[in-house]
C-alpha positions in Angstrom: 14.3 -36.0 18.9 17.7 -36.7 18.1 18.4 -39.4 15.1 18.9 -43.4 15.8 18.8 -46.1 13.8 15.2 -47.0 14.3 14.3 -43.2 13.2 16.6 -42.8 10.4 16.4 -44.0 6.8 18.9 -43.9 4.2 17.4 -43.2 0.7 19.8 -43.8 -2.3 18.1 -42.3 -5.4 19.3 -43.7 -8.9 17.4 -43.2 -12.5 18.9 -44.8 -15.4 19.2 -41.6 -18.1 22.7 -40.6 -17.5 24.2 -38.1 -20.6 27.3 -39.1 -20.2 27.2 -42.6 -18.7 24.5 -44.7 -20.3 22.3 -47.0 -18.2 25.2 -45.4 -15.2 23.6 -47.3 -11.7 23.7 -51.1 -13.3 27.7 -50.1 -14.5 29.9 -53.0 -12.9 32.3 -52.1 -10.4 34.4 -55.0 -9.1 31.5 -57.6 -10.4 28.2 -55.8 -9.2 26.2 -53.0 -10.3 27.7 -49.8 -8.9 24.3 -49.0 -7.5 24.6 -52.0 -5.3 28.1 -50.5 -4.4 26.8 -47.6 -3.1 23.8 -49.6 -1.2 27.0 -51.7 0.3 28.1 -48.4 1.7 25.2 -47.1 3.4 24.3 -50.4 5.2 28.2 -50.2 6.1 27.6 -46.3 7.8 25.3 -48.5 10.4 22.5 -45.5 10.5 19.3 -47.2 9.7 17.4 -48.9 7.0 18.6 -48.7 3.9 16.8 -48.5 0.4 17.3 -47.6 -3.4 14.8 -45.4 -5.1 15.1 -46.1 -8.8 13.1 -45.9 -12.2 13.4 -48.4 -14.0 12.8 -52.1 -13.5 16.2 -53.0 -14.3 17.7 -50.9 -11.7 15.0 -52.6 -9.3 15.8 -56.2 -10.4 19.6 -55.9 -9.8 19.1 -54.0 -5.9 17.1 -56.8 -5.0 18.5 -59.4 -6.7 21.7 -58.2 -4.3 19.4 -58.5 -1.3 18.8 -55.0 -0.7 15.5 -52.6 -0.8 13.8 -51.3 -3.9 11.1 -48.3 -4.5 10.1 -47.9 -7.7 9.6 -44.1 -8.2 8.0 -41.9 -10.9 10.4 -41.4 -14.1 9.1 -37.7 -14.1 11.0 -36.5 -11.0 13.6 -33.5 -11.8 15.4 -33.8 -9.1 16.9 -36.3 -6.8 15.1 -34.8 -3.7 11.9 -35.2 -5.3 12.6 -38.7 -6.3 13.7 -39.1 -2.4 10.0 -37.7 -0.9 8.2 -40.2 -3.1 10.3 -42.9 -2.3 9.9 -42.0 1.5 6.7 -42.2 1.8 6.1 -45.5 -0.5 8.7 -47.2 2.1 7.8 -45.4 5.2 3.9 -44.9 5.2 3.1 -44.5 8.5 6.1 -42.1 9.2 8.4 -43.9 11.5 11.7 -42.4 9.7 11.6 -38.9 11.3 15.6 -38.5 10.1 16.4 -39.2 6.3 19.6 -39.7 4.9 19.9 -38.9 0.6 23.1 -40.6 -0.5 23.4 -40.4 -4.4 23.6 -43.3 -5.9 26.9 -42.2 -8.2 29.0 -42.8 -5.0 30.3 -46.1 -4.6 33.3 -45.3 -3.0 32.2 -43.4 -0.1 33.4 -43.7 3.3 30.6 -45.4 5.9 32.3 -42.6 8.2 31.4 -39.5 5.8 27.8 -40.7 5.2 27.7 -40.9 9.3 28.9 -37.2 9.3 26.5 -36.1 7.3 23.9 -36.5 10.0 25.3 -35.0 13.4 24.0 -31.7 12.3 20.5 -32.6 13.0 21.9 -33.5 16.2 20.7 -30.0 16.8 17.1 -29.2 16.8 17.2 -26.1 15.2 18.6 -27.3 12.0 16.3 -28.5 9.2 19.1 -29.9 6.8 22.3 -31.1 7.2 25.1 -31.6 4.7 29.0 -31.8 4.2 31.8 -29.5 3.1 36.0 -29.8 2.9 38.3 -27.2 3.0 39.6 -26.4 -0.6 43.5 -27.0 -0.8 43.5 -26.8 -4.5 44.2 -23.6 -5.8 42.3 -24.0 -8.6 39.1 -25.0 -7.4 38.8 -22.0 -5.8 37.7 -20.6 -9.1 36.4 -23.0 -11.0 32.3 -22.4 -11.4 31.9 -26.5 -11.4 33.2 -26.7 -7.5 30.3 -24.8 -5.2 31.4 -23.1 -2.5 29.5 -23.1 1.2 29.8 -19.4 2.5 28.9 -20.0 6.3 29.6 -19.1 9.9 32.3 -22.0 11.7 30.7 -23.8 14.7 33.3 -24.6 16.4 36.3 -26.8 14.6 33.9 -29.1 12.3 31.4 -27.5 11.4 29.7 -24.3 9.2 26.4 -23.1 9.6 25.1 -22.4 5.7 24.9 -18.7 5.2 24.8 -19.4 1.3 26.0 -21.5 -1.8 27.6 -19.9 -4.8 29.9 -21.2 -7.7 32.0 -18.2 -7.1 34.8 -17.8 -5.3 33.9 -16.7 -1.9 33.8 -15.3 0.6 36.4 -12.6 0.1 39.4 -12.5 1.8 42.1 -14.4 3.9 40.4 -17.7 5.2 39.5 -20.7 3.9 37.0 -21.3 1.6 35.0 -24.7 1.3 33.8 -27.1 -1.3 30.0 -28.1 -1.0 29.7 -32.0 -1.1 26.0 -32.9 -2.7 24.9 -35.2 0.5 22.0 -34.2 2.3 20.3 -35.1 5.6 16.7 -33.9 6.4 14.0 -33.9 8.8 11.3 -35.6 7.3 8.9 -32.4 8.1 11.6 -30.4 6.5 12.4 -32.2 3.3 8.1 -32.1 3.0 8.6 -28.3 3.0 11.5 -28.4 0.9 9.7 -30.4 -2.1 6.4 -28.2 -1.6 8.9 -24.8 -2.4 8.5 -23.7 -5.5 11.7 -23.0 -7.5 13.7 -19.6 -6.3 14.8 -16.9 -8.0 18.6 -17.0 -6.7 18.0 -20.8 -7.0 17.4 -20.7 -11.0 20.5 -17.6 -10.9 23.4 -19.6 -9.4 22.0 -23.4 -10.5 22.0 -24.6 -6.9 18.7 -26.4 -5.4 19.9 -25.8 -1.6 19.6 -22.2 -2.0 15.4 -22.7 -2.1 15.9 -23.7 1.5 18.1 -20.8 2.4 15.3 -18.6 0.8 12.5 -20.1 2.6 14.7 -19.4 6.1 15.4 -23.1 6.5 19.2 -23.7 8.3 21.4 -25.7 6.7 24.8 -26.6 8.9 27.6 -28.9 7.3 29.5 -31.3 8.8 33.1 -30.8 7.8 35.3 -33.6 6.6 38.4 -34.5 4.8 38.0 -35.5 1.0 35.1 -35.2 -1.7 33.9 -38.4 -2.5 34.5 -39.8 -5.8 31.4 -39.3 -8.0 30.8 -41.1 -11.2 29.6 -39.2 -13.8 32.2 -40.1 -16.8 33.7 -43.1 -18.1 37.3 -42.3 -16.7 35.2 -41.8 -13.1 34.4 -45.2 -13.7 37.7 -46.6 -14.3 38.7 -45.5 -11.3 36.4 -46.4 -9.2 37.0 -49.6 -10.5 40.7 -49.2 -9.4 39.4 -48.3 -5.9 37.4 -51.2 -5.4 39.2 -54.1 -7.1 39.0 -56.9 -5.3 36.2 -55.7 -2.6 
């Protein structure tokens, strides 16, 4: 089965404790909550029904008081894939939505066209998870432990079949090296196996959830595109995004 929109459902996970940004999904951005932003964004990528799984009822009151779809989810969840499972099968019971697309809910800038991307590696059936990567043309991200890095095989011009995910700099060498961007696309049976996984040991070494799949002998492929998305996580992320979308 290959994904459509009827089969595919876009999942935008958003809990309101944020460290550094207070309260971050209901922050306005160009007069609406920056959660709605984002949900603007994935009903824009034209891949299937959308909906926000949040934790709080203020989140909830502001998606649908925009006219979009709300799950409330457990505030217990460590992790935005777990929140993701329980939201899918609150809003998809009787498993329709054999593709599922995790968009984080810090992104409301994103391109329609990178969220698309994100699934044409389930285009092939013997991948379990996609995601995305760009080429690192910043010297020093290269280094810098905060930027993860995909180690994979190319498939063809656009794409890298996930060998492994590290926040050193690798592989070694002449070559390019590529910047792991935290957007995920699962099968539904897949993402079930991934929750069920107990934490891994190079997992809880490098900091990086995707490595549990890599452990369990999941693939993970990544679509290759052109920028990293802007993701919100301080106030001067904020400002601008706000910049970004003046006006919109």
């Amino acid at each position: 089965m290959i994904p459509t929109f009827d089969n595919t459902l876009i999942l935008i996970p958003a809990r309101m404790a944020s460290t550094r940004l207070p309260g971050k999904p209901l922050a306005d951005i160009a007069g609406v909550p920056m959660i709605v932003q984002v949900a603007r964004r994935a009903v824009e990528s034209g891949l299937g029904r959308v909906a926000v799984a949040v934790d709080h009822q203020d989140i909830f009151d502001a998606v649908v008081g925009a006219g979009f779809e709300a799950v409330m989810t457990s505030v217990d969840h460590q992790s935005g894939s777990d929140r993701i499972f329980e939201a899918l099968n609150r809003a998809d019971p009787d498993g329709k939505a054999e593709f599922v697309v995790n968009v984080q809910g810090d992104l409301p800038t994103i391109e329609p066209e990178t969220i698309r991307a994100s699934l044409r590696p389930l285009e092939n059936a013997e991948v379990d998870i996609a995601t995305l990567t760009v080429e690192i043309v910043h010297e020093d991200e290269k280094t810098n432990p905060n930027v993860v890095k995909i180690v994979g095989s190319p498939i063809g011009d656009s794409r890298l079949h996930a060998l492994y995910f590290t926040r050193a700099t690798a592989p070694h060498g002449k070559g390019p090296l590529y910047h792991h961007i935290g957007l995920y696309a699962y099968r539904r049976a897949a993402l079930a196996r991934f929750v069920s996984l107990q934490p891994s040991v190079l997992e809880k070494r490098e900091s990086l959830e995707q490595l549990r799949a890599l452990e369990a002998g999941m693939r993970i492929d990544a679509e290759i595109v052109d920028s990293v998305p802007l993701g919100v996580d301080t106030p001067a992320d904020l400002e601008k995004a706000r910049a970004i979308l003046a006006g919109k």
